[in-house]
PyMOL commands that place a pseudoatom at each C-alpha (Angstrom):
pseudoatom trace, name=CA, resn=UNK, resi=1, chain=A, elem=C, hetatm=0, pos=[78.002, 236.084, 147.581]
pseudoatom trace, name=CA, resn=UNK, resi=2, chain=A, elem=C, hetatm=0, pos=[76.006, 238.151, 150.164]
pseudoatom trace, name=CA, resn=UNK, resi=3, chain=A, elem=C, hetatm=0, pos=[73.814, 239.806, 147.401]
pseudoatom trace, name=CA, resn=UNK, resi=4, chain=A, elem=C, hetatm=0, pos=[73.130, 235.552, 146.187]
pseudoatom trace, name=CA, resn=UNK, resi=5, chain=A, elem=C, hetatm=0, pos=[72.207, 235.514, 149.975]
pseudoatom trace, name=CA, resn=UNK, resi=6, chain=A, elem=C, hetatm=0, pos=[69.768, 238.426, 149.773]
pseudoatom trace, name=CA, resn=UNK, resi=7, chain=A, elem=C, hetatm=0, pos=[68.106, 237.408, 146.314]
pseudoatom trace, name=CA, resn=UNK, resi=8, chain=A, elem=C, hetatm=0, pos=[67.624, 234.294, 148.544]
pseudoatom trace, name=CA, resn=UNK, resi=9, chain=A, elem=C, hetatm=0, pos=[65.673, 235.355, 151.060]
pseudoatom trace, name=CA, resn=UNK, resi=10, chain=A, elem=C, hetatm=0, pos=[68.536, 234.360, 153.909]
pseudoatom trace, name=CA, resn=UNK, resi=11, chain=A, elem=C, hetatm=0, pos=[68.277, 236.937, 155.753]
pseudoatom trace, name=CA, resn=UNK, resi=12, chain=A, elem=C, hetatm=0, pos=[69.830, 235.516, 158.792]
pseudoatom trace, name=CA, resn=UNK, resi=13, chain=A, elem=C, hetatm=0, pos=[72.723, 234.533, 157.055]
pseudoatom trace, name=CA, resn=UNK, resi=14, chain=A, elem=C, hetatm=0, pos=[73.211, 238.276, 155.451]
pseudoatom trace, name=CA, resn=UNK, resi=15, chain=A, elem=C, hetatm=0, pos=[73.167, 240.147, 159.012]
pseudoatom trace, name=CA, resn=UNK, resi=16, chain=A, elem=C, hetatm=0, pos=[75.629, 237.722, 160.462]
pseudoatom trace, name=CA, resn=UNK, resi=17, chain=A, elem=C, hetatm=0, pos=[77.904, 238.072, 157.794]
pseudoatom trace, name=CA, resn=UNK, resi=18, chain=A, elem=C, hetatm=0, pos=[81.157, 240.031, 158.117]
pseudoatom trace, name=CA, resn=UNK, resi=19, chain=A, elem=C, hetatm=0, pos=[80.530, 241.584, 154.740]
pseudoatom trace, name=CA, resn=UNK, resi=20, chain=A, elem=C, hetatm=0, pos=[78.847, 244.945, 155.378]
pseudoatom trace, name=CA, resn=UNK, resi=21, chain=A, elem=C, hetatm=0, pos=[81.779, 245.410, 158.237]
pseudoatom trace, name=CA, resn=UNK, resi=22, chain=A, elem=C, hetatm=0, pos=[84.664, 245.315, 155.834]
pseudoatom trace, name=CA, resn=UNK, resi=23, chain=A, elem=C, hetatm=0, pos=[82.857, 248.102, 153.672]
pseudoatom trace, name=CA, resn=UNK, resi=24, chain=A, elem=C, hetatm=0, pos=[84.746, 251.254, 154.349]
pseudoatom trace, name=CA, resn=UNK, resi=25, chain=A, elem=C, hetatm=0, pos=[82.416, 253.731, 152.704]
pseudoatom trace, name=CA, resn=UNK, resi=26, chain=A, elem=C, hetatm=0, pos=[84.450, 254.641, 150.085]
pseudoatom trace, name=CA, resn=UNK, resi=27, chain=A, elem=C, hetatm=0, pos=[81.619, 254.397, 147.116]
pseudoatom trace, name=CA, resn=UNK, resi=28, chain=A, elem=C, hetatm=0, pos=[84.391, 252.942, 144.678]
pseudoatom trace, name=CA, resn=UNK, resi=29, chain=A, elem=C, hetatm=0, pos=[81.762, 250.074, 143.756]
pseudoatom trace, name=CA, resn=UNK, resi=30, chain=A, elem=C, hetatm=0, pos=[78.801, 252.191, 143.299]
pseudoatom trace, name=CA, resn=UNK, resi=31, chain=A, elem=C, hetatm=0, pos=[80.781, 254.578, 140.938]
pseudoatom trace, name=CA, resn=UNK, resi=32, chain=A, elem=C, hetatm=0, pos=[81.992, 251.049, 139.064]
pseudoatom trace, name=CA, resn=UNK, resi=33, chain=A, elem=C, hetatm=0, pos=[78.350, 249.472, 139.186]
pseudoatom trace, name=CA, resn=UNK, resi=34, chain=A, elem=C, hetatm=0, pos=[77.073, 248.735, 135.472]
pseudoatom trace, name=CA, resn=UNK, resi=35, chain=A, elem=C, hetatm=0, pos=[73.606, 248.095, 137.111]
pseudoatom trace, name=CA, resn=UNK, resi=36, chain=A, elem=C, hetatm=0, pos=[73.999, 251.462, 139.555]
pseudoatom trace, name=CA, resn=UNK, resi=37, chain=A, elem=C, hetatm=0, pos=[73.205, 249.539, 142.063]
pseudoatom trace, name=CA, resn=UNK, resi=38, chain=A, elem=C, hetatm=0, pos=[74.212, 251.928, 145.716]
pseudoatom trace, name=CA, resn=UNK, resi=39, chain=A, elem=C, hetatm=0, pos=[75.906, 248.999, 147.315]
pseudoatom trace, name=CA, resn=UNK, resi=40, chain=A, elem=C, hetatm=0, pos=[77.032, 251.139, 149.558]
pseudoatom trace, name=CA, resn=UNK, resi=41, chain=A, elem=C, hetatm=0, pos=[73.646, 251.672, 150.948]
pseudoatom trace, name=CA, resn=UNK, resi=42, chain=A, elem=C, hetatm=0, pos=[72.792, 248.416, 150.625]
pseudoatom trace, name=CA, resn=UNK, resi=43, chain=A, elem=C, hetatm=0, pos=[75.934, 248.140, 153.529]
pseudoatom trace, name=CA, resn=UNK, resi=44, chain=A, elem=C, hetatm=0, pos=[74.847, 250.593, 155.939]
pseudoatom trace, name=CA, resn=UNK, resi=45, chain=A, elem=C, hetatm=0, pos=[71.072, 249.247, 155.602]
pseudoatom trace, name=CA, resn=UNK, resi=46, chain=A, elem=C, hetatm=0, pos=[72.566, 245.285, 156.365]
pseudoatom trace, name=CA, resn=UNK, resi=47, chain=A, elem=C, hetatm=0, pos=[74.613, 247.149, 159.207]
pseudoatom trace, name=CA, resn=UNK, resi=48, chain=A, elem=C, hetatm=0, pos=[71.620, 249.036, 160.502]
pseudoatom trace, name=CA, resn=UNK, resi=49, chain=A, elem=C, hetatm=0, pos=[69.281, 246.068, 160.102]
pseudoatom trace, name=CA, resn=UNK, resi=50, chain=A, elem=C, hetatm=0, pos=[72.077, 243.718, 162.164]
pseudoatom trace, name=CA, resn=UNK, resi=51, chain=A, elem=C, hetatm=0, pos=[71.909, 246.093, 165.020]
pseudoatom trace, name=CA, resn=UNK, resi=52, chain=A, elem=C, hetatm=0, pos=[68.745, 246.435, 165.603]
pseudoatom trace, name=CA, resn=UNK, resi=53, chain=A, elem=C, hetatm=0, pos=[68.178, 243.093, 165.481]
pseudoatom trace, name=CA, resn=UNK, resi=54, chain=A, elem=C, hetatm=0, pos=[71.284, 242.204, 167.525]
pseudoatom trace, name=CA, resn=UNK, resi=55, chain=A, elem=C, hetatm=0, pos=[71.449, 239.902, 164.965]
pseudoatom trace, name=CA, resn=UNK, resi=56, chain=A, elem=C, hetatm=0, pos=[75.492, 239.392, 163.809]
pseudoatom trace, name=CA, resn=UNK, resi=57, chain=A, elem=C, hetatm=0, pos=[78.268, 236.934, 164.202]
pseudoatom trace, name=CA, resn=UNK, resi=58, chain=A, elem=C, hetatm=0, pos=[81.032, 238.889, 166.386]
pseudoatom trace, name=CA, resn=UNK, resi=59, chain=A, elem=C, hetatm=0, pos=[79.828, 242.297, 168.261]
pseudoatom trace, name=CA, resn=UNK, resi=60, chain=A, elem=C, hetatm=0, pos=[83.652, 243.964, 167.068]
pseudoatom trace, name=CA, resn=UNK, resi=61, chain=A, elem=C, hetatm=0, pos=[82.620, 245.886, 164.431]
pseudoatom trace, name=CA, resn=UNK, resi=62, chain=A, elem=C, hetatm=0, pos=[78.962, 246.556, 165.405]
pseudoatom trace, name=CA, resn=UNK, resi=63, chain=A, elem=C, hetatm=0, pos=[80.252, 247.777, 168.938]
pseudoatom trace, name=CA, resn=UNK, resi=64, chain=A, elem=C, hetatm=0, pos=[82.836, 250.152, 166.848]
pseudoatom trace, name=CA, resn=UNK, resi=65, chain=A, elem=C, hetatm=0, pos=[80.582, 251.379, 164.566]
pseudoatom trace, name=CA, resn=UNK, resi=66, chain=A, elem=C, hetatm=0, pos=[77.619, 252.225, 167.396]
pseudoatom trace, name=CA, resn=UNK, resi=67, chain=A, elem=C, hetatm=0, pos=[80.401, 253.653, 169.417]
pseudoatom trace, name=CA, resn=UNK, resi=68, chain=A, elem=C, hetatm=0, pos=[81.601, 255.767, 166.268]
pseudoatom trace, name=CA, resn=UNK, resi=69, chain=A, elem=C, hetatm=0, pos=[78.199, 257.032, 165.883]
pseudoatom trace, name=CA, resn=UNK, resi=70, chain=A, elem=C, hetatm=0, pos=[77.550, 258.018, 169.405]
pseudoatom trace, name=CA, resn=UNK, resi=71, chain=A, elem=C, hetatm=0, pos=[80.297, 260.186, 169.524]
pseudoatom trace, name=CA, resn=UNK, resi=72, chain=A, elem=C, hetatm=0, pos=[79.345, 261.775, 165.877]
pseudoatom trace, name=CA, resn=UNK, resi=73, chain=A, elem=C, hetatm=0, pos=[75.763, 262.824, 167.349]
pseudoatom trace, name=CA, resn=UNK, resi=74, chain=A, elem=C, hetatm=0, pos=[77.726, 263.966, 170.574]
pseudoatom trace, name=CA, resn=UNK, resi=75, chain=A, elem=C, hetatm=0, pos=[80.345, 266.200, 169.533]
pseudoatom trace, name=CA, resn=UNK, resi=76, chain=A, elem=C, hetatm=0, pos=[79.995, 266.149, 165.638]
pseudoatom trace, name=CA, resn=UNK, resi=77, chain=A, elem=C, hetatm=0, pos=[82.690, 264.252, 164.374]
pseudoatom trace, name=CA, resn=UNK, resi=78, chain=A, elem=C, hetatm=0, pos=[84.886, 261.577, 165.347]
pseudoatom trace, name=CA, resn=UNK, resi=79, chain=A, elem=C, hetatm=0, pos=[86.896, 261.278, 168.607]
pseudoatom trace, name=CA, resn=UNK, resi=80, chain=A, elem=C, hetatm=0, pos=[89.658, 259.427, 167.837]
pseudoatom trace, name=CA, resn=UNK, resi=81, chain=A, elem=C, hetatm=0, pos=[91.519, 258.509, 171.437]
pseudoatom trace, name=CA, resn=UNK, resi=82, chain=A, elem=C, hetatm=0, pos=[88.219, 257.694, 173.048]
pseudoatom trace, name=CA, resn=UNK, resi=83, chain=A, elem=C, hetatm=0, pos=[86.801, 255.708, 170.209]
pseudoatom trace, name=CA, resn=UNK, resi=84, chain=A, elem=C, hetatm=0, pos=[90.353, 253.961, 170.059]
pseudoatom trace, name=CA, resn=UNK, resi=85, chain=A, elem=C, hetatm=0, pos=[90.639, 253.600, 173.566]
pseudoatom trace, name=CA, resn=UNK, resi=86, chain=A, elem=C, hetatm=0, pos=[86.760, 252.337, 173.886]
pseudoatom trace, name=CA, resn=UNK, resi=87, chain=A, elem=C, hetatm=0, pos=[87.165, 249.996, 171.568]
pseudoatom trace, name=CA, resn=UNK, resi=88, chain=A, elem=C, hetatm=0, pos=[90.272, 247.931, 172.130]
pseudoatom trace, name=CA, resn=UNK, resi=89, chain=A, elem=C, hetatm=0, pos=[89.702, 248.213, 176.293]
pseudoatom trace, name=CA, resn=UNK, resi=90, chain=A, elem=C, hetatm=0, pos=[86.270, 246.516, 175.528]
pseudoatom trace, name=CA, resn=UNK, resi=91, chain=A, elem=C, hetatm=0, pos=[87.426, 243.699, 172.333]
pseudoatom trace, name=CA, resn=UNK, resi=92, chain=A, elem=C, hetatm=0, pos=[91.510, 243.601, 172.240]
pseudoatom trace, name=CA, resn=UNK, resi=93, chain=A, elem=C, hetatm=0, pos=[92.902, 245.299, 175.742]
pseudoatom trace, name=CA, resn=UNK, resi=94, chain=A, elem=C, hetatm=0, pos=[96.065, 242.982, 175.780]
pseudoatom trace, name=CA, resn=UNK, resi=95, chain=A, elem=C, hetatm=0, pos=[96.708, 245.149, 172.078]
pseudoatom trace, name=CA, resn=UNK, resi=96, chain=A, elem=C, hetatm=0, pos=[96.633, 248.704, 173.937]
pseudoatom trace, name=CA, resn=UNK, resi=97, chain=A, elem=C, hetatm=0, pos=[100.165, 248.634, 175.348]
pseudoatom trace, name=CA, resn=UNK, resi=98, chain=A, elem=C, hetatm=0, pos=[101.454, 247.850, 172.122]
pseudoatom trace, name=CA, resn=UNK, resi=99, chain=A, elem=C, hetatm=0, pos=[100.017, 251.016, 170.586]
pseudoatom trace, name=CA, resn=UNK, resi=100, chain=A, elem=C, hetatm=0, pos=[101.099, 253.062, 173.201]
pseudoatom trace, name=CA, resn=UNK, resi=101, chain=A, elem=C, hetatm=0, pos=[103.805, 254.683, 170.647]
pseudoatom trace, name=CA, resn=UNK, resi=102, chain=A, elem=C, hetatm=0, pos=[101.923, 254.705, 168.136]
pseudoatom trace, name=CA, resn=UNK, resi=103, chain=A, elem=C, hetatm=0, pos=[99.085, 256.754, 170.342]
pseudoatom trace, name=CA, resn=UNK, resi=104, chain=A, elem=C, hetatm=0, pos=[101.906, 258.964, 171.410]
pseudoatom trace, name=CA, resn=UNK, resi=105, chain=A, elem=C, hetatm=0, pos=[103.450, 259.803, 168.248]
pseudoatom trace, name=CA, resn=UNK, resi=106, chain=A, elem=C, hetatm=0, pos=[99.825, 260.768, 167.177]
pseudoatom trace, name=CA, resn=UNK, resi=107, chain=A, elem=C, hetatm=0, pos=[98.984, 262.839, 170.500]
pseudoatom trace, name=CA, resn=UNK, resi=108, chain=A, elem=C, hetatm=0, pos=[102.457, 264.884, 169.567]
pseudoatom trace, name=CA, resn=UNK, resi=109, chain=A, elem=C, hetatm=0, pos=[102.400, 265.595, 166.309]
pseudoatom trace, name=CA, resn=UNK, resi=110, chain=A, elem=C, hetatm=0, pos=[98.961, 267.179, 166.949]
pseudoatom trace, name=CA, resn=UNK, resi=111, chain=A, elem=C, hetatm=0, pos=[97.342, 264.475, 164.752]
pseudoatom trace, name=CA, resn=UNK, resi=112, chain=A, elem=C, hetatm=0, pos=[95.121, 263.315, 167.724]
pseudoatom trace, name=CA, resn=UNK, resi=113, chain=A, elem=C, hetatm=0, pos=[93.530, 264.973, 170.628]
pseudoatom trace, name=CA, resn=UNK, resi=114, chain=A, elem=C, hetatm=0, pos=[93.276, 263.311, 173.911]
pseudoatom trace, name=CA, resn=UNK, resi=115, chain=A, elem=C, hetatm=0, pos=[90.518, 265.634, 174.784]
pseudoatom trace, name=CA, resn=UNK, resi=116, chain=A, elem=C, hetatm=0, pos=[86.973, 265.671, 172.429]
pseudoatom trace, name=CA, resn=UNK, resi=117, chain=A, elem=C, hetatm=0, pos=[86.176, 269.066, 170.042]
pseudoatom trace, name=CA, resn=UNK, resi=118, chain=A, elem=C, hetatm=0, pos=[82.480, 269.477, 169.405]
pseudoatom trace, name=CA, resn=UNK, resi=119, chain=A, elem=C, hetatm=0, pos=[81.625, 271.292, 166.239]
pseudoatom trace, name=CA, resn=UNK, resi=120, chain=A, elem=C, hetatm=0, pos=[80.216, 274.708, 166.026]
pseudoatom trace, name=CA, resn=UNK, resi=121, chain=A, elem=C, hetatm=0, pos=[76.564, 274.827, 165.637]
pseudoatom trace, name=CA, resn=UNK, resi=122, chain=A, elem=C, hetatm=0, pos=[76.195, 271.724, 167.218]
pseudoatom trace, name=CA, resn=UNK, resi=123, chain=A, elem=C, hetatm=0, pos=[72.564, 272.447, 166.838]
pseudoatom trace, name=CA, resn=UNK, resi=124, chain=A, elem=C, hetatm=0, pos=[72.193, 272.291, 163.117]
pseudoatom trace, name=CA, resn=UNK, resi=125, chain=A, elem=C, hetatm=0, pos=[73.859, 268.834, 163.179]
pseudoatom trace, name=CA, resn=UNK, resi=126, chain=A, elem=C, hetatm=0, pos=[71.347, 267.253, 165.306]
pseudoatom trace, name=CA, resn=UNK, resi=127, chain=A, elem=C, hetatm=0, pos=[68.707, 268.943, 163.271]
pseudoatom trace, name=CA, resn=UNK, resi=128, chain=A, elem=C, hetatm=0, pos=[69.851, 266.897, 160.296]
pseudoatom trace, name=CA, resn=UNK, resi=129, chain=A, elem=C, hetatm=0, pos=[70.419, 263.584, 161.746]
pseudoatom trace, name=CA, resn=UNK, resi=130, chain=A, elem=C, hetatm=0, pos=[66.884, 263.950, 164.000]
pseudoatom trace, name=CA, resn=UNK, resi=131, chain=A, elem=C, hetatm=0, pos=[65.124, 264.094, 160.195]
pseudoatom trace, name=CA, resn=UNK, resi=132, chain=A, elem=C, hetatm=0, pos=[67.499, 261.248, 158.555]
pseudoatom trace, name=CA, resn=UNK, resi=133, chain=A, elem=C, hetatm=0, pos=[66.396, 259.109, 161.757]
pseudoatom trace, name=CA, resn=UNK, resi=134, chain=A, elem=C, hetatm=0, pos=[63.258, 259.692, 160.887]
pseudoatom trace, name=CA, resn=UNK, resi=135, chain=A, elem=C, hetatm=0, pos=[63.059, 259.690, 157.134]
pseudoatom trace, name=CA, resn=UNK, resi=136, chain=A, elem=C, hetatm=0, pos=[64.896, 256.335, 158.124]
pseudoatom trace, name=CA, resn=UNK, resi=137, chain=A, elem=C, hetatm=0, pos=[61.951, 255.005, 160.168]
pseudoatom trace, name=CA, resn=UNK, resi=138, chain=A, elem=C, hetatm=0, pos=[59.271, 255.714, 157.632]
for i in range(1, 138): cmd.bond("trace and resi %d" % i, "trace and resi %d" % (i + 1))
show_as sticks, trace
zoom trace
């Protein structure tokens, strides 16, 4: 449906759909693809496109996945609690009580940290994503 929608010309319609939020990344449909078609990249483009045009139906998933990214060019990777935390204060905060085990069963088994690690060489990250921002851009 949403690539009838882009061979359309509806582009409104594509960046408010919830399609390119379900996508989880996982590349299974571009390794199926008899057309090798990088749907997948197709996703993040719709996603990126959505943003910046504050153009999409519910701000859930685009808040999560701006948050996500902020802390990725922060500290180099993801940081669970506060992404967690950020996220359902901000869209579901009657839910965060409810996790509260969960959380804690995470936090003790060492599966979680309540406190952010930033990668080593820090530097080198930020070097890469400075040139995919603006390979992006051209």
């Amino acid at each position: 449906m949403l690539f009838a929608l882009l061979r359309a010309g509806l582009k409104d319609e594509v960046l408010r759909s919830n399609t390119p939020w379900i996508c989880v990344s996982c590349y299974h449909c571009v390794v199926r693809c008899p057309q090798n078609v990088h749907i997948t990249d197709v996703m993040y483009t719709i996603k990126a496109m959505a943003i910046h045009e504050k153009n999409f139906a519910d701000t859930t998933a685009s808040d999560f996945s701006e948050t996500f990214v902020e802390m990725v060019e922060k500290y180099g990777r993801s940081f669970e609690f506060g992404l967690a935390t950020r996220h359902y204060l901000k869209h579901q905060p009657l839910r965060l009580p409810g996790m509260t085990g969960m959380g804690l069963g995470m936090l003790t088994k060492s599966r979680m940290s309540i406190m952010p690690k930033r990668i080593k060489n820090m530097t080198q990250l930020t070097a890469i994503l400075d040139k995919a921002k603006k390979l992006e851009l051209s």
